[in-house]
Each structure stands twice: as structure tokens, then as C-alpha cells.
N, CA, C, O and CB atoms as a CASP TS submission, in Angstrom:
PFRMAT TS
TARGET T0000
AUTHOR 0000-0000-0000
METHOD Language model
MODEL 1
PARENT N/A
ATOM      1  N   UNK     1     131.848 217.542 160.535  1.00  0.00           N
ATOM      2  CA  UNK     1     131.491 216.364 161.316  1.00  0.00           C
ATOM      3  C   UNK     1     131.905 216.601 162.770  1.00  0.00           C
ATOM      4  O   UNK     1     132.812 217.412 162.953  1.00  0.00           O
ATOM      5  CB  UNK     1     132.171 215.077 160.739  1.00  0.00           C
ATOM      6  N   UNK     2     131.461 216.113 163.618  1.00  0.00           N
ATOM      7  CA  UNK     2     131.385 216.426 165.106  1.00  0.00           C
ATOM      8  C   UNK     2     131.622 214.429 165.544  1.00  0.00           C
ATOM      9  O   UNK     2     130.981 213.495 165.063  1.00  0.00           O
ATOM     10  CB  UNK     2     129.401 217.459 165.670  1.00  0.00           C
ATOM     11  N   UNK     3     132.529 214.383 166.376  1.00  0.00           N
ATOM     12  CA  UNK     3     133.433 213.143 166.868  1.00  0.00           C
ATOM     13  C   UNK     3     132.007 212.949 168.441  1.00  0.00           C
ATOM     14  O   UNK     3     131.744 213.880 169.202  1.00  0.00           O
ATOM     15  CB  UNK     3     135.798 213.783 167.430  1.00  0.00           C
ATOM     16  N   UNK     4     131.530 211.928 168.500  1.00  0.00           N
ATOM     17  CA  UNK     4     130.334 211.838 169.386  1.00  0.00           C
ATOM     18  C   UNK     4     131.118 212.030 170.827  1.00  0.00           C
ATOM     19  O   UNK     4     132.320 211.857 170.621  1.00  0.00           O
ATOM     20  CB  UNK     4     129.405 210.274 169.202  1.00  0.00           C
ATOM     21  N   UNK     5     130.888 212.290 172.041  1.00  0.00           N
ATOM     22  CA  UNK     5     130.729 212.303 173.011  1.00  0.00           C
ATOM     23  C   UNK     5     129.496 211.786 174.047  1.00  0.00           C
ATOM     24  O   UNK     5     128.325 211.608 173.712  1.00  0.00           O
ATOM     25  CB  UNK     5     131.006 213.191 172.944  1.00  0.00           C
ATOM     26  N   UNK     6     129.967 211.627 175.154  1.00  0.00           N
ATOM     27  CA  UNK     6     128.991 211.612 176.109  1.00  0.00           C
ATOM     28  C   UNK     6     128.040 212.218 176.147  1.00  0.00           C
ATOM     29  O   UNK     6     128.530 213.069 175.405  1.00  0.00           O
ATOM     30  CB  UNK     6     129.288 211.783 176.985  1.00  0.00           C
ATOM     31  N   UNK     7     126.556 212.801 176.433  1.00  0.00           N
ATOM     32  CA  UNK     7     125.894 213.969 177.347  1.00  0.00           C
ATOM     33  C   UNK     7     125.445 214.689 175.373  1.00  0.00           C
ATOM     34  O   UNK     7     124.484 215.391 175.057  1.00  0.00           O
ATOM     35  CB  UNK     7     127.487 215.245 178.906  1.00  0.00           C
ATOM     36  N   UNK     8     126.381 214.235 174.611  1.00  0.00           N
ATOM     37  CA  UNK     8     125.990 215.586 173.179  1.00  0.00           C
ATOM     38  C   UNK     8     124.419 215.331 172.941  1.00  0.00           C
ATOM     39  O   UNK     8     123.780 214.283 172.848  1.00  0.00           O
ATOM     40  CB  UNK     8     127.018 215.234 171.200  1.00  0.00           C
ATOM     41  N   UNK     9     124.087 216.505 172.885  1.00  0.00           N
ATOM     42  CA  UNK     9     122.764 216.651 172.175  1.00  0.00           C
ATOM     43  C   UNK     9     122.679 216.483 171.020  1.00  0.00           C
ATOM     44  O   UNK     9     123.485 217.128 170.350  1.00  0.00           O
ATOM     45  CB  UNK     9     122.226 217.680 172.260  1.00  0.00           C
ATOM     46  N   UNK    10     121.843 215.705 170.375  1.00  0.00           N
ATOM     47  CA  UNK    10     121.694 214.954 169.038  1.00  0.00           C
ATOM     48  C   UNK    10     120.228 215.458 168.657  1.00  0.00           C
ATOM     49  O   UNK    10     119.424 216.026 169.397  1.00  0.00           O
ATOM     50  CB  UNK    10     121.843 213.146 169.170  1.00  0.00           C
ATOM     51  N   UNK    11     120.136 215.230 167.787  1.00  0.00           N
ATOM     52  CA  UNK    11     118.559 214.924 166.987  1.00  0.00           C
ATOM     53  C   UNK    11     118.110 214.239 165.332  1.00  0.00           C
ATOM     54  O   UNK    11     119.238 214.211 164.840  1.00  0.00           O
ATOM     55  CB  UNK    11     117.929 216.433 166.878  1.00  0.00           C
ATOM     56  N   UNK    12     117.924 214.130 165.114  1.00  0.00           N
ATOM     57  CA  UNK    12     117.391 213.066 163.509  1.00  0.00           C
ATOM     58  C   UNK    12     115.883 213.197 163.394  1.00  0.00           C
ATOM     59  O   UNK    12     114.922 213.099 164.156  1.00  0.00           O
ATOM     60  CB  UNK    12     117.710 211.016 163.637  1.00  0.00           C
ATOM     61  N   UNK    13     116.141 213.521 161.820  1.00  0.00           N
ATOM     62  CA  UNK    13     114.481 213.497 161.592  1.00  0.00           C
ATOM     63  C   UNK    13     114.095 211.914 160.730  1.00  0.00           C
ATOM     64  O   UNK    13     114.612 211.545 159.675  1.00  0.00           O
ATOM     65  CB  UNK    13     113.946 215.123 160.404  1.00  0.00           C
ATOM     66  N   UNK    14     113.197 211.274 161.422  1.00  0.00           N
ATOM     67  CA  UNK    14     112.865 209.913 160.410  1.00  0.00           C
ATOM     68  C   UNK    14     111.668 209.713 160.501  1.00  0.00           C
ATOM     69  O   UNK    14     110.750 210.195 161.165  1.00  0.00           O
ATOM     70  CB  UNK    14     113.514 208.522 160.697  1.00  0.00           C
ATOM     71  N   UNK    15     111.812 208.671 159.491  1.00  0.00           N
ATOM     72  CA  UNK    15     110.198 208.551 158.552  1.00  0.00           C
ATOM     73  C   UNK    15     109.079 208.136 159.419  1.00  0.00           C
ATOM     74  O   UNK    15     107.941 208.509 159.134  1.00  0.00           O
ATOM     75  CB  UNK    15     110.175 207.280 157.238  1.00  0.00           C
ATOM     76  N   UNK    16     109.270 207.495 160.316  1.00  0.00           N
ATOM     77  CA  UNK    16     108.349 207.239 161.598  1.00  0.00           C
ATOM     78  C   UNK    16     107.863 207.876 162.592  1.00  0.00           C
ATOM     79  O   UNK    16     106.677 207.916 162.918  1.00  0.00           O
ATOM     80  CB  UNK    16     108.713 206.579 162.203  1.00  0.00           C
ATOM     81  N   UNK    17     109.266 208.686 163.391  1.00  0.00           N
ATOM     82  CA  UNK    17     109.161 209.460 164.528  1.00  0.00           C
ATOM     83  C   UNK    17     108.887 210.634 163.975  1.00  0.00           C
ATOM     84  O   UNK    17     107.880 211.253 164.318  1.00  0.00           O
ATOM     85  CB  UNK    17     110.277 209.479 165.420  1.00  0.00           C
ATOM     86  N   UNK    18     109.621 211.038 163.176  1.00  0.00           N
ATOM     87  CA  UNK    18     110.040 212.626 162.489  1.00  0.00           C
ATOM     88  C   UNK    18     110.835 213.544 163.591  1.00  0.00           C
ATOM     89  O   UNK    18     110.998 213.154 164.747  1.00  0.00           O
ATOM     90  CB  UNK    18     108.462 213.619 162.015  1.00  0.00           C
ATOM     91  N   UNK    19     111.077 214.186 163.344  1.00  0.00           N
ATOM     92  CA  UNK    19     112.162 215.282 164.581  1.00  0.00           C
ATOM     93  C   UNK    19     112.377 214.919 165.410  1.00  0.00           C
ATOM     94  O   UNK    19     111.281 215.070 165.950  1.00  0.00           O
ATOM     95  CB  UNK    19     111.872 216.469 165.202  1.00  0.00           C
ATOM     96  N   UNK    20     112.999 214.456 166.162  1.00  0.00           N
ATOM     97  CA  UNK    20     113.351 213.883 167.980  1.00  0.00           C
ATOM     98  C   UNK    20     114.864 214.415 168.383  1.00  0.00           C
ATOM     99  O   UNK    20     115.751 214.695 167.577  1.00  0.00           O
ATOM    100  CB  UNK    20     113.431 211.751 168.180  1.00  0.00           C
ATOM    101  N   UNK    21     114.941 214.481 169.727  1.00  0.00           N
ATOM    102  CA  UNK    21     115.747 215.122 170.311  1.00  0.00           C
ATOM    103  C   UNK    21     116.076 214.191 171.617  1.00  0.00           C
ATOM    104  O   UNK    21     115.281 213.809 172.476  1.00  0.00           O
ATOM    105  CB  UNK    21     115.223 216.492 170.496  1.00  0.00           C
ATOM    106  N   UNK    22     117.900 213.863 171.481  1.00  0.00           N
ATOM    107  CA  UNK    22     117.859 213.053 172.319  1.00  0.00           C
ATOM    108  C   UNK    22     119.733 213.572 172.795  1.00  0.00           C
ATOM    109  O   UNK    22     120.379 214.588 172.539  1.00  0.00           O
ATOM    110  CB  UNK    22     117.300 211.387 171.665  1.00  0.00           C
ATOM    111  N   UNK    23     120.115 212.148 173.662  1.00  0.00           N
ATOM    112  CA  UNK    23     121.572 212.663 173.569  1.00  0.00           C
ATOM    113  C   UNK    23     122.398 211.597 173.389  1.00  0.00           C
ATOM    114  O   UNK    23     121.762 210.579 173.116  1.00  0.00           O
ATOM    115  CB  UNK    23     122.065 213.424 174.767  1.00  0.00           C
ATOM    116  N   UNK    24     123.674 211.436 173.443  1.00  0.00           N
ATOM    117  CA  UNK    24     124.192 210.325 173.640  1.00  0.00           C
ATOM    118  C   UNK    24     124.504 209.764 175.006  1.00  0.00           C
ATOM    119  O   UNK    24     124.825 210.547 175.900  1.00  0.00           O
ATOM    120  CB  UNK    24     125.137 210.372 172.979  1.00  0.00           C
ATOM    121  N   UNK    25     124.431 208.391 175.247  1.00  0.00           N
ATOM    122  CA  UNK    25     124.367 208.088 176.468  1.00  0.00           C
ATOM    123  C   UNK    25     125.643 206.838 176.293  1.00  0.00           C
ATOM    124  O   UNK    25     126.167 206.500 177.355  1.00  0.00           O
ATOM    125  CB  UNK    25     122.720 207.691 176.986  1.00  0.00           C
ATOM    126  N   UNK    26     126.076 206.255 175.197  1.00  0.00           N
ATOM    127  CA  UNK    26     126.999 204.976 175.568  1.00  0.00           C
ATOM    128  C   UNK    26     128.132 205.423 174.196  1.00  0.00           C
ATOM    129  O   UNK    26     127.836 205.978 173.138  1.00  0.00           O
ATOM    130  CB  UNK    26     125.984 203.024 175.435  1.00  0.00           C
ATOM    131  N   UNK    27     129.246 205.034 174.592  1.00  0.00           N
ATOM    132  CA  UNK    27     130.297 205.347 173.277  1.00  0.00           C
ATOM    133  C   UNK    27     130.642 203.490 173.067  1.00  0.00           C
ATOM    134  O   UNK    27     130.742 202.608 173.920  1.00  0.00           O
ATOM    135  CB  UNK    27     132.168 206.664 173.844  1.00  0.00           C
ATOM    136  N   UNK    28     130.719 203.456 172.019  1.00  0.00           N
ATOM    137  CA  UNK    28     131.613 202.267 171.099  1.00  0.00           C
ATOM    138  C   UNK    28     131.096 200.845 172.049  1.00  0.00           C
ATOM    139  O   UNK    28     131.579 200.275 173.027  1.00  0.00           O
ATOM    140  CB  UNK    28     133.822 202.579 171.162  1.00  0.00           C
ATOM    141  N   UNK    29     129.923 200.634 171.242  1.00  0.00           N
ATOM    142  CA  UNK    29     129.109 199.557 172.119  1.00  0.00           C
ATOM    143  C   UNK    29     128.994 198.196 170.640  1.00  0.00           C
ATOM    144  O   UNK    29     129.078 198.242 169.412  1.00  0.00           O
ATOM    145  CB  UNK    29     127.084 200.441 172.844  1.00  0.00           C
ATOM    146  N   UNK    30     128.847 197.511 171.301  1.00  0.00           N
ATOM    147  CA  UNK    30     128.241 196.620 170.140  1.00  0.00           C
ATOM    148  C   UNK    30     126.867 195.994 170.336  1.00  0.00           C
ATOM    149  O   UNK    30     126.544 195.310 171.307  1.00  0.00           O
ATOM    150  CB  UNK    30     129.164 195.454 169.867  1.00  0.00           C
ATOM    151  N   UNK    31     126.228 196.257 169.473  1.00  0.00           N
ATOM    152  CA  UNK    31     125.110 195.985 169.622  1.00  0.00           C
ATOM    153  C   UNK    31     124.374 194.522 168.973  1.00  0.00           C
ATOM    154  O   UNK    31     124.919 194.440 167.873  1.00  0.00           O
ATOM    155  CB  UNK    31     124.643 197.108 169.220  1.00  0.00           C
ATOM    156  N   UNK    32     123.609 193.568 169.071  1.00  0.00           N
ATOM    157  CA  UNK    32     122.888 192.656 168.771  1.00  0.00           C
ATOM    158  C   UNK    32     121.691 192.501 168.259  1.00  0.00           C
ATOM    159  O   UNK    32     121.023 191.818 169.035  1.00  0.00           O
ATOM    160  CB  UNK    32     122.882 192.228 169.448  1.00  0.00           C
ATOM    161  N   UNK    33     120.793 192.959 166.853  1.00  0.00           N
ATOM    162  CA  UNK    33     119.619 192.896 166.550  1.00  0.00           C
ATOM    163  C   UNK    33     118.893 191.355 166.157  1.00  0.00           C
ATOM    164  O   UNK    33     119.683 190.524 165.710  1.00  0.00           O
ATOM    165  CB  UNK    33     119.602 193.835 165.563  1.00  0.00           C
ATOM    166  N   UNK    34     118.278 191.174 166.216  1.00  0.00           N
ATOM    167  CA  UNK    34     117.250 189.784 166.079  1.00  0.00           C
ATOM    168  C   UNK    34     116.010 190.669 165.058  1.00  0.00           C
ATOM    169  O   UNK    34     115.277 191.611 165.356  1.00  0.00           O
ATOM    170  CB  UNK    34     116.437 189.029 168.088  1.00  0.00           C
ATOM    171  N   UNK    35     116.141 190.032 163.992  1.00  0.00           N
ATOM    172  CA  UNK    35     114.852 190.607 162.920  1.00  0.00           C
ATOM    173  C   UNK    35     114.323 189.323 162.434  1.00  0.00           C
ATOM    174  O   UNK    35     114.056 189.337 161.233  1.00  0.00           O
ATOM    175  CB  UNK    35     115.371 191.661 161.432  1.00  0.00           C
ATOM    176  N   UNK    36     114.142 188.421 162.939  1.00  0.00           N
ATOM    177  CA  UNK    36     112.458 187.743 162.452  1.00  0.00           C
ATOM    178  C   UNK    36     113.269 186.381 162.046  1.00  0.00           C
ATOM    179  O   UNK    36     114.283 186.591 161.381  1.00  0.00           O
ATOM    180  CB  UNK    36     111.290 188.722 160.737  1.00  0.00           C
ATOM    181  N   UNK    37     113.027 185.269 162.293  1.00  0.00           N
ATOM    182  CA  UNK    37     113.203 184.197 161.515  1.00  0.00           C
ATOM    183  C   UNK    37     114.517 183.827 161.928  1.00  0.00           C
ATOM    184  O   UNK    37     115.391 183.588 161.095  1.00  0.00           O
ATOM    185  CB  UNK    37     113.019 184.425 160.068  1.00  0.00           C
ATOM    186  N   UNK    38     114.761 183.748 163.428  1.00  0.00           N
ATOM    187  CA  UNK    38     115.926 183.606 163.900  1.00  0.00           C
ATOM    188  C   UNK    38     117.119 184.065 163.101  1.00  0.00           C
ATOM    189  O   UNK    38     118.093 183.312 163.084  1.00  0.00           O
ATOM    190  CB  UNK    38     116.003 182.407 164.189  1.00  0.00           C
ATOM    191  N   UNK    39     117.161 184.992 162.560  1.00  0.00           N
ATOM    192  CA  UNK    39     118.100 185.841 162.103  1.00  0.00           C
ATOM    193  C   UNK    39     118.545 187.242 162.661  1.00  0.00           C
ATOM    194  O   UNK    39     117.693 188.001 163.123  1.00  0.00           O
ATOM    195  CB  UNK    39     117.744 185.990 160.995  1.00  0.00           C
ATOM    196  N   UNK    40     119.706 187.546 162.626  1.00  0.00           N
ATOM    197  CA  UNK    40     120.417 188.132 163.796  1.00  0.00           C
ATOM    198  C   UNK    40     121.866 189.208 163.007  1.00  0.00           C
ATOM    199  O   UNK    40     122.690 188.862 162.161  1.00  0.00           O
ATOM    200  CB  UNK    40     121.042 186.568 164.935  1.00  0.00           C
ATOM    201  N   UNK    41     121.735 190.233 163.542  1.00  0.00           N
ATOM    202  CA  UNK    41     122.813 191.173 162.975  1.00  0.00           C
ATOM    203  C   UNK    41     123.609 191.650 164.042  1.00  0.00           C
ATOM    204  O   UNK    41     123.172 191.735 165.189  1.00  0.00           O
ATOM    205  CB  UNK    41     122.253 192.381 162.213  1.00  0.00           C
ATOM    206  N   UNK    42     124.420 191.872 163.810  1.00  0.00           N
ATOM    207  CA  UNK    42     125.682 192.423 164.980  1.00  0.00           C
ATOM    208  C   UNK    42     126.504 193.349 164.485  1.00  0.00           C
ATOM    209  O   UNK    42     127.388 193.138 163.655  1.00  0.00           O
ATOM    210  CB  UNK    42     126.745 191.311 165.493  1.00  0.00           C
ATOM    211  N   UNK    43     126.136 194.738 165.154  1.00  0.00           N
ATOM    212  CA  UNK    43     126.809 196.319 164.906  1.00  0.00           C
ATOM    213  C   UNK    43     127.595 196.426 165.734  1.00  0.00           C
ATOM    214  O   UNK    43     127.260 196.125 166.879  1.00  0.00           O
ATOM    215  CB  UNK    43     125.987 197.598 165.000  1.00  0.00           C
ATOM    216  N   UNK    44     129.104 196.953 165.435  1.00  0.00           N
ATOM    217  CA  UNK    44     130.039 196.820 166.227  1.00  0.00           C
ATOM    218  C   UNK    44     130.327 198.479 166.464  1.00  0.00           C
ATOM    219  O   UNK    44     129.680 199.247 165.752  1.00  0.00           O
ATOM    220  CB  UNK    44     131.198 195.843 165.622  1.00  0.00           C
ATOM    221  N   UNK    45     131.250 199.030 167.416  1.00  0.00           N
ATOM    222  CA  UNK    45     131.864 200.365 167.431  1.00  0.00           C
ATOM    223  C   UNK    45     130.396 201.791 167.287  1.00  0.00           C
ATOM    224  O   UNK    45     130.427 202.844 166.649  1.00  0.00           O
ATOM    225  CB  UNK    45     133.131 200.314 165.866  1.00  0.00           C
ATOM    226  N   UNK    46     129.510 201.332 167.981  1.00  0.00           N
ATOM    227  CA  UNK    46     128.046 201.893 167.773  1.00  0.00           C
ATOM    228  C   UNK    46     127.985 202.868 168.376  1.00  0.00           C
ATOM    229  O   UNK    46     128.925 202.736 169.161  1.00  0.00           O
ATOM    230  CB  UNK    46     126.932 201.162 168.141  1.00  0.00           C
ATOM    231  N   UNK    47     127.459 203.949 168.616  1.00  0.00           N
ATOM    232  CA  UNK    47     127.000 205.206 169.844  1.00  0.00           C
ATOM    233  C   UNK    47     125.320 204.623 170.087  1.00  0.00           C
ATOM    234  O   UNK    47     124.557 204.245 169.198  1.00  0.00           O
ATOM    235  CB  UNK    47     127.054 207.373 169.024  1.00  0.00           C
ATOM    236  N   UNK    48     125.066 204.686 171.455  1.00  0.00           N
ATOM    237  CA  UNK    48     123.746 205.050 171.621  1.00  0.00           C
ATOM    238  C   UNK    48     123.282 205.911 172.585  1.00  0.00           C
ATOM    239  O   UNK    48     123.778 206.324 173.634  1.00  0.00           O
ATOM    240  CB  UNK    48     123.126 204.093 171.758  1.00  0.00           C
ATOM    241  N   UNK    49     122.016 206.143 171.913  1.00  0.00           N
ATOM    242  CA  UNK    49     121.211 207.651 172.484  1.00  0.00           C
ATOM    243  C   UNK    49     119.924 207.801 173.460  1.00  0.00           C
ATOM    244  O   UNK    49     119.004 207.041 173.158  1.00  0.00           O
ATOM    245  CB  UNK    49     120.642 208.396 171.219  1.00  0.00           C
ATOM    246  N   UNK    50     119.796 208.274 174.085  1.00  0.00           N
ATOM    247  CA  UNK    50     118.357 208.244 174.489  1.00  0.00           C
ATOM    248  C   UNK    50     117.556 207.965 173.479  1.00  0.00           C
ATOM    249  O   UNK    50     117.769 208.261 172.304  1.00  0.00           O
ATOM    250  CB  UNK    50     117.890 209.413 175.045  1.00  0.00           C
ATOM    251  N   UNK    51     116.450 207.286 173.988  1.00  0.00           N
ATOM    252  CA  UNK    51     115.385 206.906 173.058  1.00  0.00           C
ATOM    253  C   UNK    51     114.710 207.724 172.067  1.00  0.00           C
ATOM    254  O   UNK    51     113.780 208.432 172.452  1.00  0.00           O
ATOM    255  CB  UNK    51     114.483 206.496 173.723  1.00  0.00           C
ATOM    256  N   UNK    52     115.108 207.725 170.624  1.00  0.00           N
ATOM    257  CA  UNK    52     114.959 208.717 170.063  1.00  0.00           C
ATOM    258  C   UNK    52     113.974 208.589 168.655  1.00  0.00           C
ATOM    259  O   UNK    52     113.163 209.393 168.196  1.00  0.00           O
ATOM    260  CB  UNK    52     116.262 209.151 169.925  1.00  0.00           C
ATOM    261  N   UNK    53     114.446 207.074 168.114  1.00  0.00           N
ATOM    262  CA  UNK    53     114.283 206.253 166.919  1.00  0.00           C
ATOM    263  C   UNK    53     113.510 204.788 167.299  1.00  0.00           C
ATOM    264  O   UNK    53     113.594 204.003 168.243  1.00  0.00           O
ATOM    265  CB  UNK    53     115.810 206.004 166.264  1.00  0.00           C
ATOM    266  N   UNK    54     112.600 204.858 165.876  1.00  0.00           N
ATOM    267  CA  UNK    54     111.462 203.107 165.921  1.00  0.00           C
ATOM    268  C   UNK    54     111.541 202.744 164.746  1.00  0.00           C
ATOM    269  O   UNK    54     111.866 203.590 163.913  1.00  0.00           O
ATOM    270  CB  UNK    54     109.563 203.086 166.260  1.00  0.00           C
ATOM    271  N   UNK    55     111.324 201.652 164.412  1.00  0.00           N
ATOM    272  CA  UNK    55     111.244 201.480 163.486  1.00  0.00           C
ATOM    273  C   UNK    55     110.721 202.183 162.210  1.00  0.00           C
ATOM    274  O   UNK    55     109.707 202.881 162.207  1.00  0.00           O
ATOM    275  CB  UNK    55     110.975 200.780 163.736  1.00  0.00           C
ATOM    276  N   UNK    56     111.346 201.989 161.335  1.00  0.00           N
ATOM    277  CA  UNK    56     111.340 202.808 159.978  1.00  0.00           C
ATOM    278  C   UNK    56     111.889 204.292 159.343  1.00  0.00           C
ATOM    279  O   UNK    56     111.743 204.902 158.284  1.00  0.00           O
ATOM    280  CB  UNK    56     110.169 202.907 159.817  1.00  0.00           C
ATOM    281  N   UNK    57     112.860 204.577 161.075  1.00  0.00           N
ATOM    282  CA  UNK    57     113.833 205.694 160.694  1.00  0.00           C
ATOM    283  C   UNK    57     115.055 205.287 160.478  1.00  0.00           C
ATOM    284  O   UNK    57     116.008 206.048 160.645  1.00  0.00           O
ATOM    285  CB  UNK    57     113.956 206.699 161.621  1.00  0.00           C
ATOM    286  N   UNK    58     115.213 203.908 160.039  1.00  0.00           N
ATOM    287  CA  UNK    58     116.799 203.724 160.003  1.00  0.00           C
ATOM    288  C   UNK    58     117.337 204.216 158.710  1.00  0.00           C
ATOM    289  O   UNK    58     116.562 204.132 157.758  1.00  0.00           O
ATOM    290  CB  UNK    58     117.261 202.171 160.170  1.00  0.00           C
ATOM    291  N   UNK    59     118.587 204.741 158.480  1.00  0.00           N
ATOM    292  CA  UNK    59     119.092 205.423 157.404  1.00  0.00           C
ATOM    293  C   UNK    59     119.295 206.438 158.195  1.00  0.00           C
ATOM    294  O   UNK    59     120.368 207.038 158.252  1.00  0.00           O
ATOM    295  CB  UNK    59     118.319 205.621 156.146  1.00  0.00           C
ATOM    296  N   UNK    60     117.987 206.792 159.064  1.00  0.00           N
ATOM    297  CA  UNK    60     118.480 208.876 159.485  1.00  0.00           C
ATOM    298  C   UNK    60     119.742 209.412 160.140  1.00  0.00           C
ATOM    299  O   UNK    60     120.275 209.012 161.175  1.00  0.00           O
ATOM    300  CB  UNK    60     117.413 209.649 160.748  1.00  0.00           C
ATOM    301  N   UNK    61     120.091 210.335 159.381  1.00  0.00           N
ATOM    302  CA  UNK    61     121.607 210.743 159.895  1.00  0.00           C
ATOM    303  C   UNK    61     121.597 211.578 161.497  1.00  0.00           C
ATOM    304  O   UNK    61     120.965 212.630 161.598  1.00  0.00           O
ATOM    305  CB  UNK    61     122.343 211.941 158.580  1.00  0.00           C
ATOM    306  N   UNK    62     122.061 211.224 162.235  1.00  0.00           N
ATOM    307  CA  UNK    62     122.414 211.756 163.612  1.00  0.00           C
ATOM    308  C   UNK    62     122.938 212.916 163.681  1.00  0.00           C
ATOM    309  O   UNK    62     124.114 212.756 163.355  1.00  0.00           O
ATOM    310  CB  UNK    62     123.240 211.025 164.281  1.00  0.00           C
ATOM    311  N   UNK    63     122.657 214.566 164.040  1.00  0.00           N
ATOM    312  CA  UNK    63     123.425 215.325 164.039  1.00  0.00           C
ATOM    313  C   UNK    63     123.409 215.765 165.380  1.00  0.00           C
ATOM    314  O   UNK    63     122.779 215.242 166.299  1.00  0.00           O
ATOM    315  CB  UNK    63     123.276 216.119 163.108  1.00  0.00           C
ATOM    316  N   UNK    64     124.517 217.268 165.465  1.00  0.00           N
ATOM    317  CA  UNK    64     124.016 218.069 166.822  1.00  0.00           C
ATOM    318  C   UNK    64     123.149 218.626 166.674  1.00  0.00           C
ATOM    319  O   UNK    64     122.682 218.973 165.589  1.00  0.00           O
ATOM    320  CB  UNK    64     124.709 218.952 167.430  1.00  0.00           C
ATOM    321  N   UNK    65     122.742 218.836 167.717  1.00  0.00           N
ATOM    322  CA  UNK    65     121.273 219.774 168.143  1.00  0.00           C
ATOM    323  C   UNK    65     121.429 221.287 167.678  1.00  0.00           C
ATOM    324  O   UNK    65     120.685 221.991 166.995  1.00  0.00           O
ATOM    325  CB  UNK    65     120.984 219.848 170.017  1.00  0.00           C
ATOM    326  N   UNK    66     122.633 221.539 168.275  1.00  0.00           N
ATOM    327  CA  UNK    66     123.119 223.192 167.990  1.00  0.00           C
ATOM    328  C   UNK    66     123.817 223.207 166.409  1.00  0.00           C
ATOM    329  O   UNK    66     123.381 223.987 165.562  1.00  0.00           O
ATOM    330  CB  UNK    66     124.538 223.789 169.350  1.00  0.00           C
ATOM    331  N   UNK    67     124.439 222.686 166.245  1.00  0.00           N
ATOM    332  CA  UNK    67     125.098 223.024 164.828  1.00  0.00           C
ATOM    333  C   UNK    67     124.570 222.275 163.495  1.00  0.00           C
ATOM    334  O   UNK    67     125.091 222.470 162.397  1.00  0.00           O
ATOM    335  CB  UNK    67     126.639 222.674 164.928  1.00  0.00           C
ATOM    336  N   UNK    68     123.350 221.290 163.729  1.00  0.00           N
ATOM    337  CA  UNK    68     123.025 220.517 162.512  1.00  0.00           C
ATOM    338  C   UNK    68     124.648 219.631 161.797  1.00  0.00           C
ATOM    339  O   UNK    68     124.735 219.156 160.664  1.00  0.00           O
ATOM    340  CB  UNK    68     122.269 221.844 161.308  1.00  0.00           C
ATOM    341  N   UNK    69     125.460 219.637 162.583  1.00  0.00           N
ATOM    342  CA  UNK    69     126.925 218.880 161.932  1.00  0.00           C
ATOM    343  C   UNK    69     126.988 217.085 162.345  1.00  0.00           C
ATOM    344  O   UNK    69     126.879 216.743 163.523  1.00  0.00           O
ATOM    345  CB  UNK    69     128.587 219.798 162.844  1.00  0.00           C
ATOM    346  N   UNK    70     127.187 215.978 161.149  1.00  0.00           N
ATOM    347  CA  UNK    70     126.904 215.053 161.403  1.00  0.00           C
ATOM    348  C   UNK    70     127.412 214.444 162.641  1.00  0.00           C
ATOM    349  O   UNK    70     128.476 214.969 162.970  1.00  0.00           O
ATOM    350  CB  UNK    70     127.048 214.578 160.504  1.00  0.00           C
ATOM    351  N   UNK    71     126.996 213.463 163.489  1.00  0.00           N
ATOM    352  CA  UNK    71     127.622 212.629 164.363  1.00  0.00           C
ATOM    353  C   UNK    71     128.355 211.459 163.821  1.00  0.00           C
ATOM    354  O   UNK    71     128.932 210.684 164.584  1.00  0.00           O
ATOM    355  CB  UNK    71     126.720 212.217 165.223  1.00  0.00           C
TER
END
């Protein structure tokens, strides 16, 4: 396992996008989703990446670019 950083090159393959290549851009964020019917989820301690993922890749595991080792 690889501890995320700033700038790391990432990539995930998912069921929508398939292969993408991105990096990390924010450490330990919390994030706010809204899914339909005024209902609302809140992810805490999050990484986010350049735009990488759309809907229907969620589940896909985040690795490095160079070593395939999880994020």
C-alpha cells in the first residue's frame, strides 16, 4: 500500500471510464454528495484527484501509476 500524497500519479480502471490516469490534488477533504430525492451523503478524511472517475466506477481501487500498489 502506498500512503497518498500530493502531485502522486494514480490511475483506476472502472466500469464507465475504464483506464484513466490522473493525480492527487487535495489530502483529507470531506466531501458532500447529493443523490436524488434530497438525499445526501458525507465522506469524511477523502483524497481527491484530477478528474479521473463518472459515474458507475465507484468501487474502483486507486493505485500508483508506476507500481500498481493501492492508494
Amino acid at each position: 500500500m502506498q500512503e497518498a500524497s500530493l502531485s502522486l500519479p494514480v490511475r483506476k480502471s472502472g466500469r464507465t471510464t475504464g483506464l484513466r490516469s490522473g493525480e492527487v490534488r487535495v489530502l483529507d477533504t470531506t466531501v458532500q454528495i447529493e443523490y436524488g430525492a434530497g438525499r445526501t451523503a458525507l465522506f469524511e478524511s477523502q483524497i481527491l484527484t484530477s478528474p479521473i472517475s463518472q459515474g458507475g466506477d465507484s468501487g474502483s481501487l486507486l493505485v500508483t501509476s508506476n507500481t500498481n500498489l493501492a492508494v
